[in-house]
TORKOL-4160 file (C-alpha; in steps of 0.2 Angstrom, whole numbers, padded with zeros to 4 digits, m for minus):
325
<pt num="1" X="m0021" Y="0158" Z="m0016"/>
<pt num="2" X="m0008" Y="0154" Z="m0027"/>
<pt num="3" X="0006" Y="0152" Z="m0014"/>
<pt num="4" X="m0006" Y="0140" Z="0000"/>
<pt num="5" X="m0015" Y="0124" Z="0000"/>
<pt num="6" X="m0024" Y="0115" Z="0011"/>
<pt num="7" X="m0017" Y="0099" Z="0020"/>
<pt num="8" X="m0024" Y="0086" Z="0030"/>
<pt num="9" X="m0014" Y="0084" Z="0048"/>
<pt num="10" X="m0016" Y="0070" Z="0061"/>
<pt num="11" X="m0019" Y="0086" Z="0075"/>
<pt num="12" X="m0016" Y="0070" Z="0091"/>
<pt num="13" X="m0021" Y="0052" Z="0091"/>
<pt num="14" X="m0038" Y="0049" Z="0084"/>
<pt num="15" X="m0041" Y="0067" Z="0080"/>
<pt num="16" X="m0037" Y="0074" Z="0062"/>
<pt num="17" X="m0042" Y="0092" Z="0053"/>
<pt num="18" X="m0038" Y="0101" Z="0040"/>
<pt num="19" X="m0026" Y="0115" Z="0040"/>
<pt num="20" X="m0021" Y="0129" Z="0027"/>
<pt num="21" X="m0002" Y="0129" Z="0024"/>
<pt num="22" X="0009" Y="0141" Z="0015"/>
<pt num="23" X="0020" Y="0133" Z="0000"/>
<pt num="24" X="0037" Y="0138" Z="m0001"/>
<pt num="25" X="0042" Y="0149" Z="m0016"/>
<pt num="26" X="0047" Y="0133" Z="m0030"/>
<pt num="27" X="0066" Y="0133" Z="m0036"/>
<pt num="28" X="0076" Y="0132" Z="m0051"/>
<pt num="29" X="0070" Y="0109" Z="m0053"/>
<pt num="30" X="0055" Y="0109" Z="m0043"/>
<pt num="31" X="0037" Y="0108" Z="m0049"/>
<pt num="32" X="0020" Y="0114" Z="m0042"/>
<pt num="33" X="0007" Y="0098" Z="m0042"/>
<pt num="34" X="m0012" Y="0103" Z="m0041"/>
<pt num="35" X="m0017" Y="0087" Z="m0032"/>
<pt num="36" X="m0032" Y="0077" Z="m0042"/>
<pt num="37" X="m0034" Y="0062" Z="m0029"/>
<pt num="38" X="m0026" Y="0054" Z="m0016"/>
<pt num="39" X="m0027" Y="0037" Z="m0006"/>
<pt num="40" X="m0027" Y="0032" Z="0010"/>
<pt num="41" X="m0015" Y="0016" Z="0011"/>
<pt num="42" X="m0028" Y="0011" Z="0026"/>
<pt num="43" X="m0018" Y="m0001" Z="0036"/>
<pt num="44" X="m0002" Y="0009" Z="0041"/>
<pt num="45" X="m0011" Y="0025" Z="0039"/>
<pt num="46" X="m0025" Y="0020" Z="0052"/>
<pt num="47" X="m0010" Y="0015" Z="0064"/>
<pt num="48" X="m0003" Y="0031" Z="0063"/>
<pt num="49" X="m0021" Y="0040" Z="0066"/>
<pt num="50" X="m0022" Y="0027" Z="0081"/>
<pt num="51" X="m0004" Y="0032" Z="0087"/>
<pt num="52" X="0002" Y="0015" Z="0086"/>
<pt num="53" X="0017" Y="0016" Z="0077"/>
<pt num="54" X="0031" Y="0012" Z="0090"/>
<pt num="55" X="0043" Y="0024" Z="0097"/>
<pt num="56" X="0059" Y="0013" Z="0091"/>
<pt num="57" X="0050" Y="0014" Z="0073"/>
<pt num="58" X="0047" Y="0031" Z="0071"/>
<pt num="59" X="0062" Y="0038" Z="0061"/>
<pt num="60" X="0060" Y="0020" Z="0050"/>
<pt num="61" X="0042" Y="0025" Z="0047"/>
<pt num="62" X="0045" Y="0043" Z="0041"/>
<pt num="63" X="0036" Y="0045" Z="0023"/>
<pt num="64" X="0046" Y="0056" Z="0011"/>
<pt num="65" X="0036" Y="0073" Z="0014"/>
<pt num="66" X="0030" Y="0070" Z="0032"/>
<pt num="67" X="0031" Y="0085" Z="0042"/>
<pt num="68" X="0030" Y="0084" Z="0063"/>
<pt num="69" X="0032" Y="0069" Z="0072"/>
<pt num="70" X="0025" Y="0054" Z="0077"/>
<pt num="71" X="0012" Y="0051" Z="0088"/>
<pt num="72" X="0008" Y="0068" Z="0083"/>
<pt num="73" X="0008" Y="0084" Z="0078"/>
<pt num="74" X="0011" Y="0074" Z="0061"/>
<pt num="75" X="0006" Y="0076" Z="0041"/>
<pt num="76" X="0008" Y="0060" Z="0036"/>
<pt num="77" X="0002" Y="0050" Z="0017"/>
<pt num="78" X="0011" Y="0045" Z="0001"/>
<pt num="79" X="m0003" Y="0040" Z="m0010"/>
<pt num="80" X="m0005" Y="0055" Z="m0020"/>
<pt num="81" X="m0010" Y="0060" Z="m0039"/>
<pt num="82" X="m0010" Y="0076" Z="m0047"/>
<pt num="83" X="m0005" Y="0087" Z="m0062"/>
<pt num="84" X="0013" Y="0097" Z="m0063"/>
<pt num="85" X="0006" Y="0116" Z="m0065"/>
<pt num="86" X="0024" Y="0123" Z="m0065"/>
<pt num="87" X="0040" Y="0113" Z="m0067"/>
<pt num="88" X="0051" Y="0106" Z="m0083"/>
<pt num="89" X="0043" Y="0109" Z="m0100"/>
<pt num="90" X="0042" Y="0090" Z="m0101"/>
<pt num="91" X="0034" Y="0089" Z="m0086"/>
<pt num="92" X="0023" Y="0103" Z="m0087"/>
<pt num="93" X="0003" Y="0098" Z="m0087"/>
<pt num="94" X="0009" Y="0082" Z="m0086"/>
<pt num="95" X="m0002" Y="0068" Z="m0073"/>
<pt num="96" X="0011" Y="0062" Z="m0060"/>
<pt num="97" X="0009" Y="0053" Z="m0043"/>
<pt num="98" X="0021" Y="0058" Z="m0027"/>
<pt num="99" X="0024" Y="0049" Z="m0013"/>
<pt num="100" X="0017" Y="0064" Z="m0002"/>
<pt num="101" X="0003" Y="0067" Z="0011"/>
<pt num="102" X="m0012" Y="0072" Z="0007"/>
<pt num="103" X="m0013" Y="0089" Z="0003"/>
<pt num="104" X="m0023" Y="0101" Z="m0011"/>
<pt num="105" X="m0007" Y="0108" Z="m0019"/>
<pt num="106" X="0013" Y="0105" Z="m0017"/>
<pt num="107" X="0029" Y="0109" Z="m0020"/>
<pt num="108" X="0044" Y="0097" Z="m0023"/>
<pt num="109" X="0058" Y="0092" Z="m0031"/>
<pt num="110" X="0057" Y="0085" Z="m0050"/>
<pt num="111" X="0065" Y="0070" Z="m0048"/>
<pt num="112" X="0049" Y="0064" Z="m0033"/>
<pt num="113" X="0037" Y="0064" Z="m0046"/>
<pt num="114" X="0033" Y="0051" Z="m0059"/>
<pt num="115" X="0025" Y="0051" Z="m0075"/>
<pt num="116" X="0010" Y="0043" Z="m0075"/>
<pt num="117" X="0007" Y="0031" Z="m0091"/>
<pt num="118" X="m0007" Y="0038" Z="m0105"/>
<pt num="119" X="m0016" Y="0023" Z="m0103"/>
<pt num="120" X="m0021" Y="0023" Z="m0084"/>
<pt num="121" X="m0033" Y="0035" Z="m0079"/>
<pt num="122" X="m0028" Y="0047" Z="m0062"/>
<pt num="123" X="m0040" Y="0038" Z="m0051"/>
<pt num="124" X="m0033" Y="0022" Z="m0052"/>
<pt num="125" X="m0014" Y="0028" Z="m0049"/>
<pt num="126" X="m0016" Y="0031" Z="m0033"/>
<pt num="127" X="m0015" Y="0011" Z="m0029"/>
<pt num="128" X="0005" Y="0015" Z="m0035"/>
<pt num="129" X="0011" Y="0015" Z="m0019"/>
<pt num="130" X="0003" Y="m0002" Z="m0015"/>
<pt num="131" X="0006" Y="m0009" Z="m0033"/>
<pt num="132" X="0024" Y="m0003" Z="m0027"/>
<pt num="133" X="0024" Y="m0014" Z="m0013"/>
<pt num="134" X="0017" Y="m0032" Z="m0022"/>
<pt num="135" X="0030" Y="m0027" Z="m0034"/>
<pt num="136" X="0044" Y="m0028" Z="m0021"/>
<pt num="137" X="0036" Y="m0044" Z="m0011"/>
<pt num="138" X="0035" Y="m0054" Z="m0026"/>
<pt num="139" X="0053" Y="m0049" Z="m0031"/>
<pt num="140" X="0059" Y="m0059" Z="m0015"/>
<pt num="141" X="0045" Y="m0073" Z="m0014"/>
<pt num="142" X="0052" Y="m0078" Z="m0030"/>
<pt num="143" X="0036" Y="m0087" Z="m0036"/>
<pt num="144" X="0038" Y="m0100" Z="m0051"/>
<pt num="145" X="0026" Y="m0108" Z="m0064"/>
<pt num="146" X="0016" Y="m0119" Z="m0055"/>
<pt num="147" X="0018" Y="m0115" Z="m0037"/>
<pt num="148" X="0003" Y="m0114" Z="m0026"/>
<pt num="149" X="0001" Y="m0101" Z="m0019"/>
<pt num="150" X="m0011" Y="m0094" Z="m0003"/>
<pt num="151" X="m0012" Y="m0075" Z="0000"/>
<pt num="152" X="m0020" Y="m0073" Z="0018"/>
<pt num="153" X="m0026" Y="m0057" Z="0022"/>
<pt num="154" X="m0036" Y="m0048" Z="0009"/>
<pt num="155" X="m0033" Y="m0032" Z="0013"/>
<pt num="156" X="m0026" Y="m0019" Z="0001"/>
<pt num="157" X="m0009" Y="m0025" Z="0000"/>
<pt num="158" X="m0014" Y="m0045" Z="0000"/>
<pt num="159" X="m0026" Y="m0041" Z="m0014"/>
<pt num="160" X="m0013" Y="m0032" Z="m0024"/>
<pt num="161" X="m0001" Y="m0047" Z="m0022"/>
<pt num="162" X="m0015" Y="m0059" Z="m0027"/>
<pt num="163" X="m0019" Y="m0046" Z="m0044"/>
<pt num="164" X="0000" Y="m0049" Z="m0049"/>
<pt num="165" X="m0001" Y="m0068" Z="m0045"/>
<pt num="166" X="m0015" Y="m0071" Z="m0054"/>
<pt num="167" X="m0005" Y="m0067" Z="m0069"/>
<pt num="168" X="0010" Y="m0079" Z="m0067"/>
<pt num="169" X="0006" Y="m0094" Z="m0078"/>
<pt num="170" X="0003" Y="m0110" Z="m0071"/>
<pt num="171" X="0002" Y="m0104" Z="m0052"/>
<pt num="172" X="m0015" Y="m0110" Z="m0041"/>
<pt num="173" X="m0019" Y="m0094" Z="m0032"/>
<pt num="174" X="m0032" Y="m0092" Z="m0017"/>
<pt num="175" X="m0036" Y="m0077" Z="m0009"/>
<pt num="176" X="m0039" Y="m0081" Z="0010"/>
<pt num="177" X="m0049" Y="m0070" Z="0020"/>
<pt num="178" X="m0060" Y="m0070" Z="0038"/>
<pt num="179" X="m0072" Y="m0058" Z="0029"/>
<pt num="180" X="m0084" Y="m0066" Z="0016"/>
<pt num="181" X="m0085" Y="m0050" Z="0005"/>
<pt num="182" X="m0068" Y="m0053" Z="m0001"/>
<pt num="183" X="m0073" Y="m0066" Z="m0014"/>
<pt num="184" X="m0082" Y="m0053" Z="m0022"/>
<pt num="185" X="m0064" Y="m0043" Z="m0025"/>
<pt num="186" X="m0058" Y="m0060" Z="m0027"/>
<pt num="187" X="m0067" Y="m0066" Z="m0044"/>
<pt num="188" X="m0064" Y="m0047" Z="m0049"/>
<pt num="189" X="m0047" Y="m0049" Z="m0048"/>
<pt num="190" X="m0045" Y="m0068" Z="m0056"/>
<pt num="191" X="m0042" Y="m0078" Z="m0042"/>
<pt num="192" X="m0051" Y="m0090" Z="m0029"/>
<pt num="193" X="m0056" Y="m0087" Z="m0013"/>
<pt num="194" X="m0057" Y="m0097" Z="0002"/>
<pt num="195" X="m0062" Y="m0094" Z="0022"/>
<pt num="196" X="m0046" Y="m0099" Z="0033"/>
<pt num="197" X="m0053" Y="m0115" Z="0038"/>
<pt num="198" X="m0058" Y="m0119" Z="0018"/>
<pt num="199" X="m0038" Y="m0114" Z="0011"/>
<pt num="200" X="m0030" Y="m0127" Z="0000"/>
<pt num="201" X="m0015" Y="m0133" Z="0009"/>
<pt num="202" X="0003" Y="m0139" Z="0002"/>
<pt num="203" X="0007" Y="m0123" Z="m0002"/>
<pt num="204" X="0024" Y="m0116" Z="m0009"/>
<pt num="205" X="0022" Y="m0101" Z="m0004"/>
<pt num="206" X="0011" Y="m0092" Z="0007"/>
<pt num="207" X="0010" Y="m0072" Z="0007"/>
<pt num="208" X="0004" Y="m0066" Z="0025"/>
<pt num="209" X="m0003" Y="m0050" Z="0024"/>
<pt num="210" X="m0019" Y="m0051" Z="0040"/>
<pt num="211" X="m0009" Y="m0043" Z="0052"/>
<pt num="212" X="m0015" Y="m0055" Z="0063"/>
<pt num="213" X="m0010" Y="m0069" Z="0074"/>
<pt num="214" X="m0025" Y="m0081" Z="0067"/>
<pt num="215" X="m0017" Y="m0077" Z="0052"/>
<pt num="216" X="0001" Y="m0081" Z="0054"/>
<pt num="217" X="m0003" Y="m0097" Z="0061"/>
<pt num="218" X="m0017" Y="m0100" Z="0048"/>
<pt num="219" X="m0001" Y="m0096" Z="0035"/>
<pt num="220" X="0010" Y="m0108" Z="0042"/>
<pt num="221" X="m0002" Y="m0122" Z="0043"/>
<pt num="222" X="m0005" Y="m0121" Z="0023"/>
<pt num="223" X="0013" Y="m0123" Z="0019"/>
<pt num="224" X="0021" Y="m0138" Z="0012"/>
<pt num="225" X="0035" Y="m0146" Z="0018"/>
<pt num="226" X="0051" Y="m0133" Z="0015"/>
<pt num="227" X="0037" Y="m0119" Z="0011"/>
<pt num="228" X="0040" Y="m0102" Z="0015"/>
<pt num="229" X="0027" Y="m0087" Z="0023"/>
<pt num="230" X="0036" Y="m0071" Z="0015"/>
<pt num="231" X="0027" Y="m0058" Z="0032"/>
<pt num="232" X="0020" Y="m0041" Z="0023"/>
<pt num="233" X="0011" Y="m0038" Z="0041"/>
<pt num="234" X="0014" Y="m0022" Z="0047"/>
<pt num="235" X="0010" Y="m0026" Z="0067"/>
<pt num="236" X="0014" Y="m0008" Z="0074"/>
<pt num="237" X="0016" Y="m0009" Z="0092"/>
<pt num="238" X="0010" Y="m0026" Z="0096"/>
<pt num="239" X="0018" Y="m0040" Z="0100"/>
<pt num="240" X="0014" Y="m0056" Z="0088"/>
<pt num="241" X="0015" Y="m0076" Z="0096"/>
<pt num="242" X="0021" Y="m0088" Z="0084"/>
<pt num="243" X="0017" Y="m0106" Z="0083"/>
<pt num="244" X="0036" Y="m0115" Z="0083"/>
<pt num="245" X="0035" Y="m0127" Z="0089"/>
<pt num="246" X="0023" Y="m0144" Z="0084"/>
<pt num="247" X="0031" Y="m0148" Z="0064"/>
<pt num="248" X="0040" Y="m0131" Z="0062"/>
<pt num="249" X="0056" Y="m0137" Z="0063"/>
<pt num="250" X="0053" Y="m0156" Z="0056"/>
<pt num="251" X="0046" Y="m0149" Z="0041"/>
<pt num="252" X="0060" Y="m0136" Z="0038"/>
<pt num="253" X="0047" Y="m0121" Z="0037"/>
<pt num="254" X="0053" Y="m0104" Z="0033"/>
<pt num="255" X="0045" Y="m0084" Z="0039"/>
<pt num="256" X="0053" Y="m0072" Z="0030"/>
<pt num="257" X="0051" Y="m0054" Z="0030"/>
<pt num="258" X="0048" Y="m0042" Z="0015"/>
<pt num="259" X="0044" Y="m0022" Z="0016"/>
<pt num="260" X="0044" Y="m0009" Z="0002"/>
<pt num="261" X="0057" Y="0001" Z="0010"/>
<pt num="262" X="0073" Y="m0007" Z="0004"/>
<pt num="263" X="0074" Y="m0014" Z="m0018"/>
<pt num="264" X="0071" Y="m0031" Z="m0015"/>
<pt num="265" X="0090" Y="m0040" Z="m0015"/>
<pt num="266" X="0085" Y="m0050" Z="m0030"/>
<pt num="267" X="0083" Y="m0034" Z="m0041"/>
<pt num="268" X="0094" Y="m0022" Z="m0032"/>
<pt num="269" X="0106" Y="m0022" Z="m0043"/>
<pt num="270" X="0095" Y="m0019" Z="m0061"/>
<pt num="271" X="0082" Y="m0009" Z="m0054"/>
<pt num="272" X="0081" Y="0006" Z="m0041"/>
<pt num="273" X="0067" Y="0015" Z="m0032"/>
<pt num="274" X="0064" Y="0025" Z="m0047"/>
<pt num="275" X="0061" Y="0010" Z="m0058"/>
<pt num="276" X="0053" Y="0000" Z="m0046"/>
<pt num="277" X="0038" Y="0013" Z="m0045"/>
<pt num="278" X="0038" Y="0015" Z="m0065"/>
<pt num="279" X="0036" Y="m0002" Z="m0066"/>
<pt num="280" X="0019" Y="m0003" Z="m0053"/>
<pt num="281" X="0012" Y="0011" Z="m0065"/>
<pt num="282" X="0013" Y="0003" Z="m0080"/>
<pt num="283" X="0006" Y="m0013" Z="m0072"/>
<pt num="284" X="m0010" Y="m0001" Z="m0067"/>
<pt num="285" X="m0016" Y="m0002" Z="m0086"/>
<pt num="286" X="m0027" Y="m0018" Z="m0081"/>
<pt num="287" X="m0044" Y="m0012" Z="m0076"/>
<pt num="288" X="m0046" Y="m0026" Z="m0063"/>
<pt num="289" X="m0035" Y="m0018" Z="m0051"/>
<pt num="290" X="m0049" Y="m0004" Z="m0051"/>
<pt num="291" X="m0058" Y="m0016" Z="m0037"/>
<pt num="292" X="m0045" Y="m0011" Z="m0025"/>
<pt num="293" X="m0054" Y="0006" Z="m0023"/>
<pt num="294" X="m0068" Y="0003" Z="m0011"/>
<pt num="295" X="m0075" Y="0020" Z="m0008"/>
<pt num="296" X="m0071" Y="0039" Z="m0012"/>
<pt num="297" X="m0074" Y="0053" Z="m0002"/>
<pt num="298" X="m0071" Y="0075" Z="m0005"/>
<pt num="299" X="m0055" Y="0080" Z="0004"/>
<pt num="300" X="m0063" Y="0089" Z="0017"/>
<pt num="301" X="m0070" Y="0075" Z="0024"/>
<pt num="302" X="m0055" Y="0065" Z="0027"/>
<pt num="303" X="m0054" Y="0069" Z="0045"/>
<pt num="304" X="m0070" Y="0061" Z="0049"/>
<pt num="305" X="m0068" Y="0048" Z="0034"/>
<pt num="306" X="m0050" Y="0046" Z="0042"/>
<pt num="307" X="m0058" Y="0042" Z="0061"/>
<pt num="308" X="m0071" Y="0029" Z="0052"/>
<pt num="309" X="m0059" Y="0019" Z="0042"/>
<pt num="310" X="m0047" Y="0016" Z="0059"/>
<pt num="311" X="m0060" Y="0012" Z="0071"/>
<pt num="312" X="m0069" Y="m0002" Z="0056"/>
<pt num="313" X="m0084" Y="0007" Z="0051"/>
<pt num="314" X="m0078" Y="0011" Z="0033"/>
<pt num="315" X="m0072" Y="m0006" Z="0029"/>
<pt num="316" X="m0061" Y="m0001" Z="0016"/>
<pt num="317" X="m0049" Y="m0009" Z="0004"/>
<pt num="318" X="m0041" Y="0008" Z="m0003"/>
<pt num="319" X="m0051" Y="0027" Z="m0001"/>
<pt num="320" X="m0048" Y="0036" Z="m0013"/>
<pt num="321" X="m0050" Y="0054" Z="m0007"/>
<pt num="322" X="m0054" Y="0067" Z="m0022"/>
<pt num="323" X="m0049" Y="0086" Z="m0022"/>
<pt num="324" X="m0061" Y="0100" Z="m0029"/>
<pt num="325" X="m0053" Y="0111" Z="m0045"/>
């Protein structure tokens, strides 16, 4: 039916389904997407299937289109890729992605969607959201030519950091990760790999993105004196011990924090949301990134897909989650 989709909600903690939902007649500036994938950005997705995202965070960690409320009933996603089937002429059959949940068909305004470039293809935009988010990290790490540089963590967004960094001349990047697998995505993506007790120390900068303790203190450990640990960890509801004493001080070490929700002050002023997210798409033309897409599954599977990835058993990077014509 024209005037319903199907939508993926998060029913209770642990429990998800899908559900047919009623569109809202569109109005004069809005356009009707046909969804053509979507991606499950699995960390901070798999906390919100746990019902882990803390009480004091939960108007913080509202997506765009979320409807309900955390811990749940929620609709909760923002990795999402499909085709305008009604909207603006220059819009209209047009690929776009939207920062909205997952969901077969939707309606919003205009100016929420982006154009997707010609050159990269529907299934590798749904990594925008997380391109997004390297983007915005690197715009306040600041990296320069011939800084070394650790990423530890390799999950989506550590990987996505390290696929950007491996394009700044000059820079020694490692990829540092408890799991052995990840120096597959690592050659894929152009730079080395190491196990946390094998990481290249004297590091300038070092991007944490484990969501760990191990990790944390594993990053501070590989700085250089004066170094800083920019933190893209996303802990939830747990509380994280940090190693400060020892040389913390002596050496002058800095943590700094970095999340995609605010423009990065170093580019606030030249760039908005808007072009910060045109900017990920356009860096999506390099086939490499497509190692950050692990696995694919049919939409309505995703609640079952959805309980496997948070419990571990689909070990995931990004899942990409295809819709049927």
């Amino acid at each position: 039916m024209k005037n319903s989709a199907r939508a993926f909600w998060l029913d209770s903690p642990g429990h998800g389904e899908i559900r047919q939902v009623d569109l809202p007649e569109p109005a004069e500036g809005d356009v009707v997407v046909r969804a053509l994938y979507s991606g499950v950005s699995r960390g901070t997705e798999t906390l919100v299937f746990r019902g882990q995202v803390p009480e004091s965070q939960h108007s913080a960690m509202r997506a765009p289109f979320q409807e309900g409320d955390f811990p749940g009933p929620v609709k909760y996603g923002y990795l999402s890729v499909g085709v305008v089937e009604q909207g603006p002429e220059e819009l209209a059959g047009q690929t776009v992605f939207c920062l909205h949940p997952h969901q077969s068909r939707y309606v919003v305004p205009a100016s929420a969607v982006t154009r997707v470039p010609e050159n990269v293809p529907a299934e590798r935009a749904v990594l925008a959201g997380t391109i997004e988010t390297a983007v915005n990290a690197l715009w306040d790490a600041a990296p320069l030519i011939g800084d070394r540089i650790a990423v530890v963590g390799g999950g989506m967004v550590g990987c996505s950091v390290a696929a950007l960094l491996a394009r700044f001349p000059g820079v020694r990047v490692q990829l540092v990760d408890a799991d052995p697998a990840r120096a597959e995505v690592a050659a894929a993506l152009g730079v080395g790999f190491a196990l946390p007790g094998d990481a290249l120390g004297e590091c300038d900068i070092v991007v944490h993105a484990s969501a760990t303790e191990q990790g944390l203190a594993r990053a501070l450990e590989l700085l250089t004196a004066e170094g800083t640990v920019l933190e893209l960890s996303w802990y939830g509801d747990r509380r994280v011990a940090l190693p400060l004493g020892e040389a913390f001080h002596s050496r002058r070490l800095v943590i700094r924090s970095s999340q995609v929700g605010t423009v990065s002050p170093a580019r606030r002023t030249g760039r908005g949301y808007a072009g910060r997210l045109a900017l990920a798409l356009e860096l999506l033309a390099d086939p490499a990134l497509d190692a950050l897409i692990t696995g694919e599954s049919a939409f309505e599977d995703l609640p079952e897909v959805m309980s496997k990835l948070a419990s571990g058993e689909i070990p995931a990077l990004c899942h990409r989650v295809r819709y049927a014509e």
